[in-house]
C-alpha positions in Angstrom: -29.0 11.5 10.1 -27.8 14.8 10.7 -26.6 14.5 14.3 -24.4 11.3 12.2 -22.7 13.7 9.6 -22.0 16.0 12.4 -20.2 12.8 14.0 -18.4 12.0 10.9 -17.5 15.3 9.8 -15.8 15.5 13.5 -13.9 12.3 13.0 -12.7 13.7 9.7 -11.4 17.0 11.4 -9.9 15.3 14.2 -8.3 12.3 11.8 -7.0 15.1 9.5 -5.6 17.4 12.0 -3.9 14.6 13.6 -2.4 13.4 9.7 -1.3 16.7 9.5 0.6 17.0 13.2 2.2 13.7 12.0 3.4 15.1 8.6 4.6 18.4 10.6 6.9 16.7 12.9 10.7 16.8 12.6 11.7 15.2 9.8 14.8 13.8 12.2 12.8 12.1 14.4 12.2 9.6 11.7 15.2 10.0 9.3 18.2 10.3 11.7 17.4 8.1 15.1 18.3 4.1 14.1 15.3 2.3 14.0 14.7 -0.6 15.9 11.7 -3.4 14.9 10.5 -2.8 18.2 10.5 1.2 17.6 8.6 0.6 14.0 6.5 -1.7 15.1 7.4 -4.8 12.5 7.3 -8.4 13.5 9.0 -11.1 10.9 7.1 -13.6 10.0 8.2 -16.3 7.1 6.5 -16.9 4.1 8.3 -19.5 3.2 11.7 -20.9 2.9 13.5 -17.6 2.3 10.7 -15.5 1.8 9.6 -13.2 5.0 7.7 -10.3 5.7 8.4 -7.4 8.0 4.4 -6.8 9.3 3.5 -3.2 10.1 1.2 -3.6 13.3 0.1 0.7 13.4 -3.0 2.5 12.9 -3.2 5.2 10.3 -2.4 8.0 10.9 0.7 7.0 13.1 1.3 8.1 16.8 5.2 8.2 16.0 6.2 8.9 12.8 9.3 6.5 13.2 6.9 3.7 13.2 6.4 1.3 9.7 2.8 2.4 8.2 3.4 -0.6 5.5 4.6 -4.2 5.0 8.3 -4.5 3.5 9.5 -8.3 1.9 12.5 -10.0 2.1 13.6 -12.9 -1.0 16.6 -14.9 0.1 17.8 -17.0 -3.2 21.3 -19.2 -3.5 22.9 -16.3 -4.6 20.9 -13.1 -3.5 18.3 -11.1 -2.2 15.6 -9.1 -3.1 14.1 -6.3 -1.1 10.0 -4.8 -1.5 9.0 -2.0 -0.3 11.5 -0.7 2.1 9.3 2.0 3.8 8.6 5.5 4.2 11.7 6.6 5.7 15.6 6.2 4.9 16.1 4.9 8.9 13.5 2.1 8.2 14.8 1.5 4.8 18.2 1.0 7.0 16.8 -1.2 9.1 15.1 -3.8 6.6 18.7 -4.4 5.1 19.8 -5.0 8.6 17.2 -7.4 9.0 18.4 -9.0 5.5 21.8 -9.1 7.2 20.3 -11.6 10.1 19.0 -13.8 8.1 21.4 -14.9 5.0 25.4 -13.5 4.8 24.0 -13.2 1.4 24.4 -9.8 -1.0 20.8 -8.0 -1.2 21.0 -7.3 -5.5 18.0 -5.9 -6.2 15.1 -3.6 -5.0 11.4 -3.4 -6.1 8.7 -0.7 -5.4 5.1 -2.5 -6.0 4.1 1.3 -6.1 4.6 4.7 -6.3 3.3 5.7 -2.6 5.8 6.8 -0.2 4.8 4.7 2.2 6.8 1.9 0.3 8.8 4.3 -1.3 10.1 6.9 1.1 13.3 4.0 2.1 14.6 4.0 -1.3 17.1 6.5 -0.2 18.7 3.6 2.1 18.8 1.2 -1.2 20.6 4.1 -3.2 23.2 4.6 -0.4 23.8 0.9 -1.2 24.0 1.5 -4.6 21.7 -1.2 -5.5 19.4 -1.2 -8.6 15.7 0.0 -7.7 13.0 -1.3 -9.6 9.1 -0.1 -10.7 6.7 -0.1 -13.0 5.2 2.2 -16.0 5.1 6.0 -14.9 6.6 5.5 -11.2 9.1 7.8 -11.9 6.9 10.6 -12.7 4.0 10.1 -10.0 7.1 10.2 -7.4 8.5 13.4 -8.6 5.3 14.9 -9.3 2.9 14.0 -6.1 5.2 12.6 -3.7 7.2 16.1 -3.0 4.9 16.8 0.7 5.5 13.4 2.1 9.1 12.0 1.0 11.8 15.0 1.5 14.3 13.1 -0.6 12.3 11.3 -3.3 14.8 8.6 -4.8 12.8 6.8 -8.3 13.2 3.4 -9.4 15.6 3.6 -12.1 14.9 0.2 -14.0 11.5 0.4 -15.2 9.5 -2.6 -15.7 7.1 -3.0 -18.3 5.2 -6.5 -18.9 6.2 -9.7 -17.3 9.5 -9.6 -15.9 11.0 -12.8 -14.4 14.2 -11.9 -11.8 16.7 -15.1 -11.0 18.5 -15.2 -7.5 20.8 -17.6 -8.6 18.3 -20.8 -9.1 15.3 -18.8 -7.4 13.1 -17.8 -9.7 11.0 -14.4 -8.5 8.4 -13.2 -10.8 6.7 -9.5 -11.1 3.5 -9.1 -12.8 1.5 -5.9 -13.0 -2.5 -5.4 -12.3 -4.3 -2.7 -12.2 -6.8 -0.9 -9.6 -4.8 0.5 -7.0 -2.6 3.5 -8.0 -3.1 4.6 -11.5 -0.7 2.2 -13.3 2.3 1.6 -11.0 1.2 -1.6 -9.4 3.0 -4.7 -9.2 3.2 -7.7 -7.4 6.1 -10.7 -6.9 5.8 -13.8 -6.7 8.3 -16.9 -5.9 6.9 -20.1 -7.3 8.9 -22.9 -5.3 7.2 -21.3 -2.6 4.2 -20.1 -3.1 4.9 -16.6 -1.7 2.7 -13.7 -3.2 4.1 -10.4 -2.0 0.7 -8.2 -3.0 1.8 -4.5 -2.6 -1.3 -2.6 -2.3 -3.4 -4.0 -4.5 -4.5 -6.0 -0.7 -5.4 -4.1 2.3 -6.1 -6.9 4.5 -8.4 -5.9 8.0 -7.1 -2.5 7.0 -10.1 -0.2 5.3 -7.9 0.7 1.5 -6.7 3.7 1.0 -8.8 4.7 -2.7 -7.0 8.2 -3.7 -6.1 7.5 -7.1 -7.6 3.6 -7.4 -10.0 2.8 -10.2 -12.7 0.3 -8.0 -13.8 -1.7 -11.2 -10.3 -2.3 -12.4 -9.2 -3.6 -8.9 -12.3 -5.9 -8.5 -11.0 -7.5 -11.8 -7.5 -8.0 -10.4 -8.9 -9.5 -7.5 -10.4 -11.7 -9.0 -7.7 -12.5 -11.3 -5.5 -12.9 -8.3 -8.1 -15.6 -6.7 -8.1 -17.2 -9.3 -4.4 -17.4 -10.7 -2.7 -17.7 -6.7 -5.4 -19.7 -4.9 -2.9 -21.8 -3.2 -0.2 -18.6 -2.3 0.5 -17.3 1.3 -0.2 -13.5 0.5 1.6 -10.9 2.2 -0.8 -7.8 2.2 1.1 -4.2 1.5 -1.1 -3.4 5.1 -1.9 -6.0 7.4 -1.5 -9.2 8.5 -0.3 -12.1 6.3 -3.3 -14.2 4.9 -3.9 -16.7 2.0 -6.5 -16.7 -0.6 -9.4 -15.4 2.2 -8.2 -12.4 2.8 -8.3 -11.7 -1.0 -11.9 -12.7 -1.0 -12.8 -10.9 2.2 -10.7 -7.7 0.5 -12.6 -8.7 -2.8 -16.2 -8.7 -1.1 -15.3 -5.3 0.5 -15.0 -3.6 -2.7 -17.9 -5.3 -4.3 -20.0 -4.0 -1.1 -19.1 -0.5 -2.0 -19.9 -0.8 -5.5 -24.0 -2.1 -4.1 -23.7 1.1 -1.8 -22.9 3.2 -4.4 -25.4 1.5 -7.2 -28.3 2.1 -4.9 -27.6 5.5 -4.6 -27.8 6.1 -7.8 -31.0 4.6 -8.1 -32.0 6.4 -4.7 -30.7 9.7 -5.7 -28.8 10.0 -2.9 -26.8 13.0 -2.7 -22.7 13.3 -2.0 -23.2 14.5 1.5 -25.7 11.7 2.6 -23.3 9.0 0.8 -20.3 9.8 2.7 -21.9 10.1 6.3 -22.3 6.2 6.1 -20.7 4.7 9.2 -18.6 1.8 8.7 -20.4 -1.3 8.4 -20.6 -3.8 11.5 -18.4 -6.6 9.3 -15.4 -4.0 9.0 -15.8 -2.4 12.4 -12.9 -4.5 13.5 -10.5 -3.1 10.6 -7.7 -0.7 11.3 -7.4 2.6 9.1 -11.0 3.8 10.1 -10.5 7.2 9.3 -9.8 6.6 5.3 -13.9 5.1 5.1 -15.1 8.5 4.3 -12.7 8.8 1.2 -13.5 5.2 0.1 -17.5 5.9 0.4 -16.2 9.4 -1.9 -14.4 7.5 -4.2 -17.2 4.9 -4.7 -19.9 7.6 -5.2 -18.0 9.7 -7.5 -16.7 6.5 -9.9 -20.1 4.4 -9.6 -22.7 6.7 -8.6 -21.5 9.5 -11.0 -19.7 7.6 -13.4 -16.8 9.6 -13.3 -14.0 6.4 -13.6 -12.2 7.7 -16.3 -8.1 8.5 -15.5 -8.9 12.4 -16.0 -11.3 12.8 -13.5 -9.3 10.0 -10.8 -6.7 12.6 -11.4 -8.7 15.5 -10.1 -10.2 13.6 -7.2 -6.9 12.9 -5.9 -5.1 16.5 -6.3 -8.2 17.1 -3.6 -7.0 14.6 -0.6 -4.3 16.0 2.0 -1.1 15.8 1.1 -0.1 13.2 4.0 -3.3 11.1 3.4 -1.9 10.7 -0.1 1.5 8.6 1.4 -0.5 5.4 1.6 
């Protein structure tokens, strides 16, 4: 066991010293050099009629920091378009509305952030250039300005906040955003388009990708998975990391989160301390998933909210001031 935390803390040093090489590099690199899909990394891949996905193919943390970490969605209506998620950088946010521009002659009119993290975030400087309307939910605004300073050099908020249901028309398209709970204290949403059966998922799915857990509440995102199962079964789901899926991939993602809960239930019936807890190696069923290095914080983040109890938004809050700064952009 001890010869394993010595492993694991190594892998932690080594996955955190390269996070922060990645945040230290010339901001230029990624902001002023014209991205390219090849360059970020993004395939397309359609949805449905109308409805694609730009899929992010790179490992956390990032050998390039002009690659896409994140998904981004594209909405083509009979009048419109709507944009998710356009990235973590103004040059990538550039290049999903150039994308837009080879598939439809059609106006992009609105933008949505499913979250506050700046890896879907960070591009909203491309959609203010455009002078197009940017929308979020509940205290986006705030988390942005307030957490997001380290990893987004020009933090651009939403400035049409959505709370509740809101229902978005692209002519005779109908395009619905809901919000759930579980991933990032409050500011999760996803959209859906009905005549297709396209659920755009944000965050709130990691698919073969081990979640990122800084500020998520686990028992408040099993309940949303399961929601989701159960109210779009029949959807094509694009993931906010990872390849597109259908309802598996939200019951492999909701399995995952129930297996941390039974790890972190049995240690509190073994006693098992904080240091023992997060030396466990990633389990043989997830060995294939990219994003290896954020296990540690998920098995911290499981131990702290089960194991301790300590679920409540207060002490979420203090876990997550703890996590390095460019850890926090997913």
């Amino acid at each position: 066991m001890k010869q394993l935390q010595q492993w694991i803390l190594g892998l932690l040093l080594v996955t955190l010293t390269a996070v922060g090489l990645i945040a230290l590099q010339p901001r230029a690199t990624a902001q002023n050099v014209p991205a390219t899909l090849a360059s970020a990394g993004l395939t397309v891949e359609e949805l449905g009629e109308g409805v694609y996905g730009l899929i992010a193919s790179v490992d956390f943390p990032p050998t390039d920091a002009g690659m896409a970490i994140c998904n981004g969605g594209i909405v083509i209506g009979s009048d419109g378009v709507l944009v998710v998620d356009p990235f973590q950088t103004e040059a990538l946010g550039d290049l999903l509305f150039e994308t837009v521009s080879t598939l439809t002659d059609l106006p992009v009119k609105y933008v949505v952030n499913t979250h506050y993290h700046a890896d879907h975030t960070g591009g909203n400087p491309a959609a203010a250039s455009r002078q197009l309307p940017i929308f979020g939910r509940g205290p986006i605004r705030e988390f942005m300005l307030s957490r997001n300073g380290e990893s987004d050099p020009n933090i651009t908020p939403p400035e049409v906040i959505i709370i509740g249901a809101w229902d978005l028309w692209l002519g005779e398209r109908q395009v619905q955003i809901r919000e759930f709970e579980g991933h990032s204290g409050g500011t999760d949403v996803i959209v859906y388009v009905p005549d297709t059966n396209a659920l755009i998922a944000g965050d709130l799915l990691f698919n073969d990708r081990i979640p990122y857990m800084g500020d998520s509440n686990i028992r408040a995102w099993q309940a949303t998975m399961a929601n989701l199962i159960v109210d779009y079964s029949a959807a094509l789901v694009l993931p906010g990391h990872g390849p597109v899926t259908d309802v598996t991939g939200l019951e492999r993602f909701k399995t995952y989160l129930a297996d941390l809960v039974d790890l972190a239930e049995g240690w509190k019936s073994a006693g098992t301390s904080q240091e023992e807890a997060i030396a466990i190696a990633v389990p043989e069923k997830y060995s294939g998933y990219l994003f290896q290095a954020l296990y540690p914080g998920n098995l911290e983040a499981a131990y702290n909210q089960i194991t301790l109890g300590q679920d409540d938004a207060a002490s979420i809050q203090q876990y997550l001031a703890t996590q390095p700064e460019a850890v926090k952009a997913l």
